[in-house]
PDB file of N, CA, C and O in Angstrom, chain B, residues numbered from 101:
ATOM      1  N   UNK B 101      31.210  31.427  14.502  1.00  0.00           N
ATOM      2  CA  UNK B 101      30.167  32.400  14.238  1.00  0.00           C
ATOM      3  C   UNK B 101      29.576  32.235  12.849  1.00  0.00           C
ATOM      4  O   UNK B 101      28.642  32.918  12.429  1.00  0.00           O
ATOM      5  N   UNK B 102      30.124  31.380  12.244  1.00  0.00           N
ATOM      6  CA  UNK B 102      29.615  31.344  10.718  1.00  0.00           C
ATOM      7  C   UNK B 102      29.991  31.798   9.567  1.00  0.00           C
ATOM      8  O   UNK B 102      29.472  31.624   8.464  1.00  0.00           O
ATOM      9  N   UNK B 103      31.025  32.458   9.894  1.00  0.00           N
ATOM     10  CA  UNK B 103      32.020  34.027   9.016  1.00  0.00           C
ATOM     11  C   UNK B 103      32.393  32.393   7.648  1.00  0.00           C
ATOM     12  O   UNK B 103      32.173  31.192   7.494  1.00  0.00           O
ATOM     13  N   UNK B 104      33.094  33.629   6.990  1.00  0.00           N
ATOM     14  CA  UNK B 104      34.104  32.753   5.706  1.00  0.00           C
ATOM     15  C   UNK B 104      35.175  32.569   6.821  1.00  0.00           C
ATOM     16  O   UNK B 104      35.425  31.371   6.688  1.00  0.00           O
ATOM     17  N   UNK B 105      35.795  32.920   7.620  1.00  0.00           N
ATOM     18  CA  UNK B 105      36.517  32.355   8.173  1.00  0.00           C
ATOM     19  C   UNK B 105      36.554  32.421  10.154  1.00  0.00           C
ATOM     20  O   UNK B 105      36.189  33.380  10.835  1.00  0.00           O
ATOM     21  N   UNK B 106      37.082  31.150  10.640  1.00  0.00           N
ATOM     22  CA  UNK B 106      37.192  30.895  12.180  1.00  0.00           C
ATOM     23  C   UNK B 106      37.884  32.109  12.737  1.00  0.00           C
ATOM     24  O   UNK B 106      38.518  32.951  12.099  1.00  0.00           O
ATOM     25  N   UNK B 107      37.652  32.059  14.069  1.00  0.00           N
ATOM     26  CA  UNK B 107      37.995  33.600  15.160  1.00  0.00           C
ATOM     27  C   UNK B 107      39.370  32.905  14.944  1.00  0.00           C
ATOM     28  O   UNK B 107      40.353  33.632  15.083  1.00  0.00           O
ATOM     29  N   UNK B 108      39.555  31.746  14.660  1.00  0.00           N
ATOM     30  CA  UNK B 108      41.471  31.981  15.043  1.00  0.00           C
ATOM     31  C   UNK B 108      41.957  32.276  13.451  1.00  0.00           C
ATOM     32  O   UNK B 108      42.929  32.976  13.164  1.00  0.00           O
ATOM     33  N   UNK B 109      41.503  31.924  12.947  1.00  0.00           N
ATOM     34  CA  UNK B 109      42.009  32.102  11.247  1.00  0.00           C
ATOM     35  C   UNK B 109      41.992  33.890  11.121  1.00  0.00           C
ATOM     36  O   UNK B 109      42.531  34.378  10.129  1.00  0.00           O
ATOM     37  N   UNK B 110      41.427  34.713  12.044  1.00  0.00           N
ATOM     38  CA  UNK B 110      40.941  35.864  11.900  1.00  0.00           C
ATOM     39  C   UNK B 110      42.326  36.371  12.475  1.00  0.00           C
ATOM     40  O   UNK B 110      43.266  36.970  11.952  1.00  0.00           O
ATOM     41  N   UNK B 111      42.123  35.968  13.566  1.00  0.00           N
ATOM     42  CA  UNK B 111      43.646  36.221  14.817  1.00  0.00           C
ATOM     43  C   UNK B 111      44.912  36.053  14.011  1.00  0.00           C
ATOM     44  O   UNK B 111      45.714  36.982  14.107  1.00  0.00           O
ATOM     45  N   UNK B 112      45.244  35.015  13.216  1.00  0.00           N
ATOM     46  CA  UNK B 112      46.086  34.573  12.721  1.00  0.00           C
ATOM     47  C   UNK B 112      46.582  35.947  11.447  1.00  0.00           C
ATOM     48  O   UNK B 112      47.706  36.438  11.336  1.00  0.00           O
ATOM     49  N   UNK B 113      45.422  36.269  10.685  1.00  0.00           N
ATOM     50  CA  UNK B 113      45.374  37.045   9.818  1.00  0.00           C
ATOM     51  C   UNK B 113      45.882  38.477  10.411  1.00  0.00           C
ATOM     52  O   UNK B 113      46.643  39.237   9.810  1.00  0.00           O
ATOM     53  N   UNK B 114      45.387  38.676  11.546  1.00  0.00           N
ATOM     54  CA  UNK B 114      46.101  40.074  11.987  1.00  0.00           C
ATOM     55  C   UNK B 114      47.020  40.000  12.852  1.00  0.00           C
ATOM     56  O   UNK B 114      47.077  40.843  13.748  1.00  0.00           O
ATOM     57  N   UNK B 115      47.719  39.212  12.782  1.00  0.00           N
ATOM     58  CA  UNK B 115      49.250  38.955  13.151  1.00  0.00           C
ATOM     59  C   UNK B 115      50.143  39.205  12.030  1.00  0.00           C
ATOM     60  O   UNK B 115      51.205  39.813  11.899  1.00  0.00           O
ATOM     61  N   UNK B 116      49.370  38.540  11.260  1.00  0.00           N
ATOM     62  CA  UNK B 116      50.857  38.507   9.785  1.00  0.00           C
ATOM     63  C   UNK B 116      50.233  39.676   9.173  1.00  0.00           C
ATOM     64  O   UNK B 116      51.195  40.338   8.784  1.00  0.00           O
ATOM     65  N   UNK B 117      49.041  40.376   8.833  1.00  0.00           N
ATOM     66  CA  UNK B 117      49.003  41.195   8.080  1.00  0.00           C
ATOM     67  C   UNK B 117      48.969  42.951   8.794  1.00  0.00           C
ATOM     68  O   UNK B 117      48.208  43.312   9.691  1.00  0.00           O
ATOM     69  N   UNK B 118      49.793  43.643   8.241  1.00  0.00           N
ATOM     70  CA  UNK B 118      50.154  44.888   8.853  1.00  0.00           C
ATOM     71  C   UNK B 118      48.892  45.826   8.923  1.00  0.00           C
ATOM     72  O   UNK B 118      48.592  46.601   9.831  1.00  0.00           O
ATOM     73  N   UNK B 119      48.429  45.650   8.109  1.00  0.00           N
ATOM     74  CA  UNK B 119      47.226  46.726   8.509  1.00  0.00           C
ATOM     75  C   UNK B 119      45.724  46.116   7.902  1.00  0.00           C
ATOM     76  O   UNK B 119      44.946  46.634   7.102  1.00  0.00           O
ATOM     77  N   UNK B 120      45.651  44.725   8.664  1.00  0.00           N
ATOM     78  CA  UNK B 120      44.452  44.133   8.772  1.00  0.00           C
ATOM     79  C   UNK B 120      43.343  44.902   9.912  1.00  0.00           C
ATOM     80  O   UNK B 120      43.626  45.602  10.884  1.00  0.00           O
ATOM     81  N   UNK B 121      42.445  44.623   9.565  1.00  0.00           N
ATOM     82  CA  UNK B 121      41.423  45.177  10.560  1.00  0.00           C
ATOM     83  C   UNK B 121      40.043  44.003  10.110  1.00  0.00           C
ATOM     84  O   UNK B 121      39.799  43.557   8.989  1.00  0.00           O
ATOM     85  N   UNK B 122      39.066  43.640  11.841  1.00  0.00           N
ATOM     86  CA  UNK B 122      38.334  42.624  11.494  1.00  0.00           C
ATOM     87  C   UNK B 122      37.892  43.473  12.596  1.00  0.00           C
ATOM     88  O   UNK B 122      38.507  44.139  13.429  1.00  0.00           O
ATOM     89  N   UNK B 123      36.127  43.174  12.273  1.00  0.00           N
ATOM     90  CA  UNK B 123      34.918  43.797  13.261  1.00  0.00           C
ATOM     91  C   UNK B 123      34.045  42.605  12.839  1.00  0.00           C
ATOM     92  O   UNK B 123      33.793  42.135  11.730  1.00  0.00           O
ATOM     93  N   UNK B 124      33.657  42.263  14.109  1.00  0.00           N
ATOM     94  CA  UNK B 124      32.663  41.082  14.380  1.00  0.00           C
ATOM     95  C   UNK B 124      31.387  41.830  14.937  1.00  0.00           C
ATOM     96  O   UNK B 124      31.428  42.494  15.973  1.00  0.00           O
ATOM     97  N   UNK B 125      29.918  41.623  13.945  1.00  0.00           N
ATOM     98  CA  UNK B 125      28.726  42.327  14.043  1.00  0.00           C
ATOM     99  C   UNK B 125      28.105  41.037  14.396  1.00  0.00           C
ATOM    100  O   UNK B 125      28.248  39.929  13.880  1.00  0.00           O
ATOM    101  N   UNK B 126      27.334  41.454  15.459  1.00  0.00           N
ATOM    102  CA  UNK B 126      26.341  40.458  15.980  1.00  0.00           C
ATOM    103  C   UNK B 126      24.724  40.169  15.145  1.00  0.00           C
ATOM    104  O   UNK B 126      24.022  41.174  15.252  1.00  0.00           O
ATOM    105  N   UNK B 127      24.220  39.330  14.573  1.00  0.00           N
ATOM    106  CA  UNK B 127      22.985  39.348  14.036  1.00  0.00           C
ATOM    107  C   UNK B 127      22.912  40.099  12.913  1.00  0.00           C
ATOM    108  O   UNK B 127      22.144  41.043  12.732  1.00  0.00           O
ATOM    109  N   UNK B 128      23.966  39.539  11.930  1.00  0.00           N
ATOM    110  CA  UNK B 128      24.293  39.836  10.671  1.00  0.00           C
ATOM    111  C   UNK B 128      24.479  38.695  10.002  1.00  0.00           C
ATOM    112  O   UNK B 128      25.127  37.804  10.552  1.00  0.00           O
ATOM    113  N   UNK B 129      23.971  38.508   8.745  1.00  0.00           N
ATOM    114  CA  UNK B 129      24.146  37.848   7.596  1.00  0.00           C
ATOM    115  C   UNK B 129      25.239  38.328   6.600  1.00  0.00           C
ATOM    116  O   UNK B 129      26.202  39.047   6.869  1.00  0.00           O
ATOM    117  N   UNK B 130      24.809  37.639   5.056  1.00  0.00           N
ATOM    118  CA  UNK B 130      25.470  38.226   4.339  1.00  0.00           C
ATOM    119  C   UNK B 130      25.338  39.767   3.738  1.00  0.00           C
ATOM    120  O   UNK B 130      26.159  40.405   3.079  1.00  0.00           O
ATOM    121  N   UNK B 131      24.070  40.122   4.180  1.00  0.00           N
ATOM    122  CA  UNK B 131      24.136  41.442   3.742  1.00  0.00           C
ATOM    123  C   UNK B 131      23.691  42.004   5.016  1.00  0.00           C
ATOM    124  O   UNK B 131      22.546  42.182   5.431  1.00  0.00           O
ATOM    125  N   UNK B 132      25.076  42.301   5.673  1.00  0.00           N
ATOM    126  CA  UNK B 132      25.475  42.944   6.704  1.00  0.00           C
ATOM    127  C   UNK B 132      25.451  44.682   6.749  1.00  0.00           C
ATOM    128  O   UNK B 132      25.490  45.535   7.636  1.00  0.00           O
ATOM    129  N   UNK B 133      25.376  44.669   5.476  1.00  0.00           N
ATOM    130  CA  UNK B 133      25.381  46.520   5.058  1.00  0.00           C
ATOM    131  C   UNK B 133      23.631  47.115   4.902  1.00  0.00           C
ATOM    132  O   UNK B 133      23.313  48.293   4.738  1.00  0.00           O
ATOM    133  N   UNK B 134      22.693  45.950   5.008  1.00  0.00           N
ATOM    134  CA  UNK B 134      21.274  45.998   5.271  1.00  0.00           C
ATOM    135  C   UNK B 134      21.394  45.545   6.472  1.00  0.00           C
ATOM    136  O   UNK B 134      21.278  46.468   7.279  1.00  0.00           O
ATOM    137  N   UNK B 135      21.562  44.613   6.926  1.00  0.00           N
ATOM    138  CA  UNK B 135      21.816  44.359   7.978  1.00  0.00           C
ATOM    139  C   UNK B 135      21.523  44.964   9.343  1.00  0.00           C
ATOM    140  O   UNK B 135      20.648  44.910  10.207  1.00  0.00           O
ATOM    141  N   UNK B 136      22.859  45.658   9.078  1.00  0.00           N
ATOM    142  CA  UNK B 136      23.423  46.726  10.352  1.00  0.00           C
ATOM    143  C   UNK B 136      24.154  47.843   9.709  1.00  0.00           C
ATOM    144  O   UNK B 136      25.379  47.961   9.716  1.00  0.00           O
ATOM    145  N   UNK B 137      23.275  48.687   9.129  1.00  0.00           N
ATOM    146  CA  UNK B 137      23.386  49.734   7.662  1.00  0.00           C
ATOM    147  C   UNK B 137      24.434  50.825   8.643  1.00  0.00           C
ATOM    148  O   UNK B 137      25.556  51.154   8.260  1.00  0.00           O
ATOM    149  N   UNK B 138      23.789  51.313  10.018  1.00  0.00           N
ATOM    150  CA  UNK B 138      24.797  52.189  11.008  1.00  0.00           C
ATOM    151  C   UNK B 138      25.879  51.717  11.210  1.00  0.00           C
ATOM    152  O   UNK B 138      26.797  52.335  10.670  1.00  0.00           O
ATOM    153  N   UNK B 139      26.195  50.714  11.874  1.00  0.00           N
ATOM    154  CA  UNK B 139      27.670  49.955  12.030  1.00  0.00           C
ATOM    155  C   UNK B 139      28.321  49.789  11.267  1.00  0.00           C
ATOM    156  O   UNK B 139      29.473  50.171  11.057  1.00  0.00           O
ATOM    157  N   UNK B 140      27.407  48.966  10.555  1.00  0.00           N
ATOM    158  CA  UNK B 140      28.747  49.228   9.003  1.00  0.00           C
ATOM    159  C   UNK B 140      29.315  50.578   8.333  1.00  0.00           C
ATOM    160  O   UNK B 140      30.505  50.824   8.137  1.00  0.00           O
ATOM    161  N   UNK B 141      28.425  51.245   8.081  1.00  0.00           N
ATOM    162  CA  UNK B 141      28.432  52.673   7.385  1.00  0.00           C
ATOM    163  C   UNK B 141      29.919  53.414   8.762  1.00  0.00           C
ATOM    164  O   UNK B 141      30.914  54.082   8.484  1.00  0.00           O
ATOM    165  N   UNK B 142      29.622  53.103   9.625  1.00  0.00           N
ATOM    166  CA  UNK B 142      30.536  53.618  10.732  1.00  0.00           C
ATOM    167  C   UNK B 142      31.748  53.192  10.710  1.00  0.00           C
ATOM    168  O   UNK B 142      32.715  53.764  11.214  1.00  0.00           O
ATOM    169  N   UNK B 143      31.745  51.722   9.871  1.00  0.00           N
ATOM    170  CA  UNK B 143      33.035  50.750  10.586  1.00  0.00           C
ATOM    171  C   UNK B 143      34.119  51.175   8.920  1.00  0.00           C
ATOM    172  O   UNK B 143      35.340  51.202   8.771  1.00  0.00           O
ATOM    173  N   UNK B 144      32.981  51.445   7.934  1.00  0.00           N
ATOM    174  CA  UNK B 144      33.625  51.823   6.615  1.00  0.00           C
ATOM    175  C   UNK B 144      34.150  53.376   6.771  1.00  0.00           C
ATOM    176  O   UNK B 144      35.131  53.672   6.089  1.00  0.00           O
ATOM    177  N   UNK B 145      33.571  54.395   7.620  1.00  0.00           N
ATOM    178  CA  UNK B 145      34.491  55.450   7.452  1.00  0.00           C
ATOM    179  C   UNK B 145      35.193  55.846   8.580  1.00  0.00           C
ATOM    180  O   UNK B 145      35.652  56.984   8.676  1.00  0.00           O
ATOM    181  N   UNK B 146      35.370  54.620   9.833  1.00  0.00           N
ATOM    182  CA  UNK B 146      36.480  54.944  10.583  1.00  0.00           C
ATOM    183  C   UNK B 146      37.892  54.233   9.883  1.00  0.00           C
ATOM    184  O   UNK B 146      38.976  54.808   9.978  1.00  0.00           O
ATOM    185  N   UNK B 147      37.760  53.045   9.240  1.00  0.00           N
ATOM    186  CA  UNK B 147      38.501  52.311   8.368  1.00  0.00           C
ATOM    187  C   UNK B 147      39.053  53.248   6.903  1.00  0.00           C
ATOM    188  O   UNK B 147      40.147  52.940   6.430  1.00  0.00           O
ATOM    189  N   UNK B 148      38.341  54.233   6.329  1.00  0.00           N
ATOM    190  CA  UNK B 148      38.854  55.174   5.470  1.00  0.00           C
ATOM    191  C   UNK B 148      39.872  56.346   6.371  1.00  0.00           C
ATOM    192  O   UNK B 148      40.824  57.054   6.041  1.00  0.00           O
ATOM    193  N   UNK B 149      39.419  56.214   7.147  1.00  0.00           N
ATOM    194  CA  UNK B 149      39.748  58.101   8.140  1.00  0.00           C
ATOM    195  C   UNK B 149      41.406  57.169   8.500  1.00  0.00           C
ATOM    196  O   UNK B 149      42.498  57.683   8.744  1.00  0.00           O
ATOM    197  N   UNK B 150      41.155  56.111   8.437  1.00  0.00           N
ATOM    198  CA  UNK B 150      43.114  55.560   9.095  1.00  0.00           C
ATOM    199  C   UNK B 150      43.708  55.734   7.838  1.00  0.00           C
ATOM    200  O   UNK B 150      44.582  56.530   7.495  1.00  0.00           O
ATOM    201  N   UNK B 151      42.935  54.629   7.015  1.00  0.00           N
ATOM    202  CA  UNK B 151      44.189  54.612   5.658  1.00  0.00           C
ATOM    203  C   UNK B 151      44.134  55.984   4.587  1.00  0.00           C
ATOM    204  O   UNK B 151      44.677  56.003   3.482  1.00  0.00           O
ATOM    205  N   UNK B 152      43.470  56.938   5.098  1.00  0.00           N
ATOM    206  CA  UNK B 152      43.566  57.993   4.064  1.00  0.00           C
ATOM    207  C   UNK B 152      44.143  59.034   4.025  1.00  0.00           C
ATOM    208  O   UNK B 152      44.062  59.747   3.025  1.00  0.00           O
TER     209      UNK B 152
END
């Protein structure tokens, strides 16, 4: 997909890491927070509402 890193390097990462979390946005660049300003904004405070 183009990420800094491959879907298995991703997989790999949330195996070993305990409270990894990865969301794959379709028709996003690097500024994914212009981007897809709703999704993200969504994906940042369901991701606060766990660890807080």
């Amino acid at each position: 997909r183009g990420g800094a890193l491959t879907i298995d390097e991703v997989k790999r990462a949330e195996e070993k890491l305990a409270h990894c979390r990865s969301l794959f946005m379709e028709g996003t660049g690097h500024m994914l927070h212009v981007d897809r300003s709703v999704v993200f904004a969504a994906a940042v405070r369901s991701f606060l509402r766990e660890v807080s």
